[in-house]
NUVEX-796798 format. One line per 5 residues: number of its first residue (from 1); for each residue x, y, z of C-alpha. Coordinates in steps of 0.25 Angstrom, whole numbers. Layout:
BEGIN
NUM> X,Y,Z | ...
***
This chain:
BEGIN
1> -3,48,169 | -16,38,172 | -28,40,176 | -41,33,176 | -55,36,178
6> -66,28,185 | -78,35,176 | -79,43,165 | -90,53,162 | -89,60,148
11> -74,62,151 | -67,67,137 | -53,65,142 | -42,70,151 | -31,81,147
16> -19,78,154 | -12,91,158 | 3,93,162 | 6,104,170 | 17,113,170
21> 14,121,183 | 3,116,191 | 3,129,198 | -1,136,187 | -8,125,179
26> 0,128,167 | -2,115,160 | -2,108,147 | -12,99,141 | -3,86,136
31> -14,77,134 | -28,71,132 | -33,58,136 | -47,55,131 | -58,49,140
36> -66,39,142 | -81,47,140 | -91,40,149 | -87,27,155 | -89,20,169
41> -74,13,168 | -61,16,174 | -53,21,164 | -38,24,165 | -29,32,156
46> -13,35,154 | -7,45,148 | 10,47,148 | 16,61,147 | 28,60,138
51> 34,73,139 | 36,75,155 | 43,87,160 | 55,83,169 | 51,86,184
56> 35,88,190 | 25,87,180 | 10,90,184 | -3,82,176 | -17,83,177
61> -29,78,169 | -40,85,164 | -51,77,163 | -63,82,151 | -76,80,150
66> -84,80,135 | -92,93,142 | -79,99,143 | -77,98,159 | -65,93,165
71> -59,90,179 | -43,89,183 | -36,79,188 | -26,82,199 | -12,86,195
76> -2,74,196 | 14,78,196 | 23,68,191 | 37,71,192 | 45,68,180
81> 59,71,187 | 65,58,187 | 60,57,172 | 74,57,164 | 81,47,177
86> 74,32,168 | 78,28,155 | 71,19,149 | 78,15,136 | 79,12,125
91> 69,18,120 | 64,14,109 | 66,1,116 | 65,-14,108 | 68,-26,117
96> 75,-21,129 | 71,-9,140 | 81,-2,151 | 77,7,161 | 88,16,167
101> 84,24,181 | 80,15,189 | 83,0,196 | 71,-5,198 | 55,-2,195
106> 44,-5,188 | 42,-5,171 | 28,-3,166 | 27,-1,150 | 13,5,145
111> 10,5,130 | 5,18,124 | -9,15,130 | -4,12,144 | -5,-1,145
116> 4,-10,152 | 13,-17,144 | 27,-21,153 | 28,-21,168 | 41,-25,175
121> 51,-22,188 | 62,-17,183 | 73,-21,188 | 85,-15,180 | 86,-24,166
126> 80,-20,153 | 66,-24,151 | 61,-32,140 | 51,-24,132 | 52,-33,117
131> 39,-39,120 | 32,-24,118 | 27,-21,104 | 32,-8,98 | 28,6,103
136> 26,17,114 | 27,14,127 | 29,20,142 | 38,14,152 | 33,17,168
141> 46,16,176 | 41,14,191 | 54,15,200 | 58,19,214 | 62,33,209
146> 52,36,199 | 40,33,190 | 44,35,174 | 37,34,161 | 44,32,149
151> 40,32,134 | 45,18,127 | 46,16,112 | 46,-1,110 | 52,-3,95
***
């Protein structure tokens, strides 16, 4: 999930929800991203479920205020069905990265923070990742059939 905000005004932080059901609203609370307070400047936050149920799964954001006000977001569906078709190996990875499930698309890999560290067309060959220092990363697999984000280890 991204978000951003143009303003803020005494906003504590955001709760992200995952819903089971949005009929019923039966929903748990997976995570908390703290805001910004009181500024005037665009702000822009990332957070990355790891732990997606396979099929439809339903987010909102629960934005609070320090009075102890909030407001919802709208709910956003994002369908995980396609999740277990791309491979993205090994993993932990050293030098060389492949990607099996599609032929062609785009490769974006965010450090843990969000930023953008590598950005390709793939075409079908390994990707040479021996340049990124060790640690966590997350691998956006843009194709034809799907959008995927995947956890990387780089050793």
């Amino acid at each position: 999930m991204n978000w951003r905000t143009a303003s803020e005004q005494n906003n504590w932080g955001f709760e992200i929800e995952k819903l089971n059901d949005p009929r019923s609203w039966d929903k748990e609370k997976i995570a908390f991203v703290e805001g910004q307070g009181t500024t005037n400047e665009m702000k822009e936050y990332l957070y990355h479920d790891l732990n997606p149920s396979v099929g439809i799964n339903y987010y909102r954001l629960k934005q609070l205020d320090f009075a102890g006000t909030y407001v919802y977001s709208k709910v956003i569906a994002v369908d995980f069905s396609n999740e277990r078709a791309l491979q993205v190996y090994p993993n932990p990875v050293n030098d060389q990265l492949q990607i099996a499930g599609i032929e062609k698309g785009e490769i974006v890999i965010l450090d843990a923070t969000g930023k953008t560290v590598f950005q390709t067309i793939y075409k079908g060959t390994a990707l040479d990742v021996s340049d990124l220092p060790k640690g966590l990363y997350f691998v956006k697999v843009s194709a034809e059939n799907g959008v995927w984000i995947k956890r990387l280890i780089k050793e």
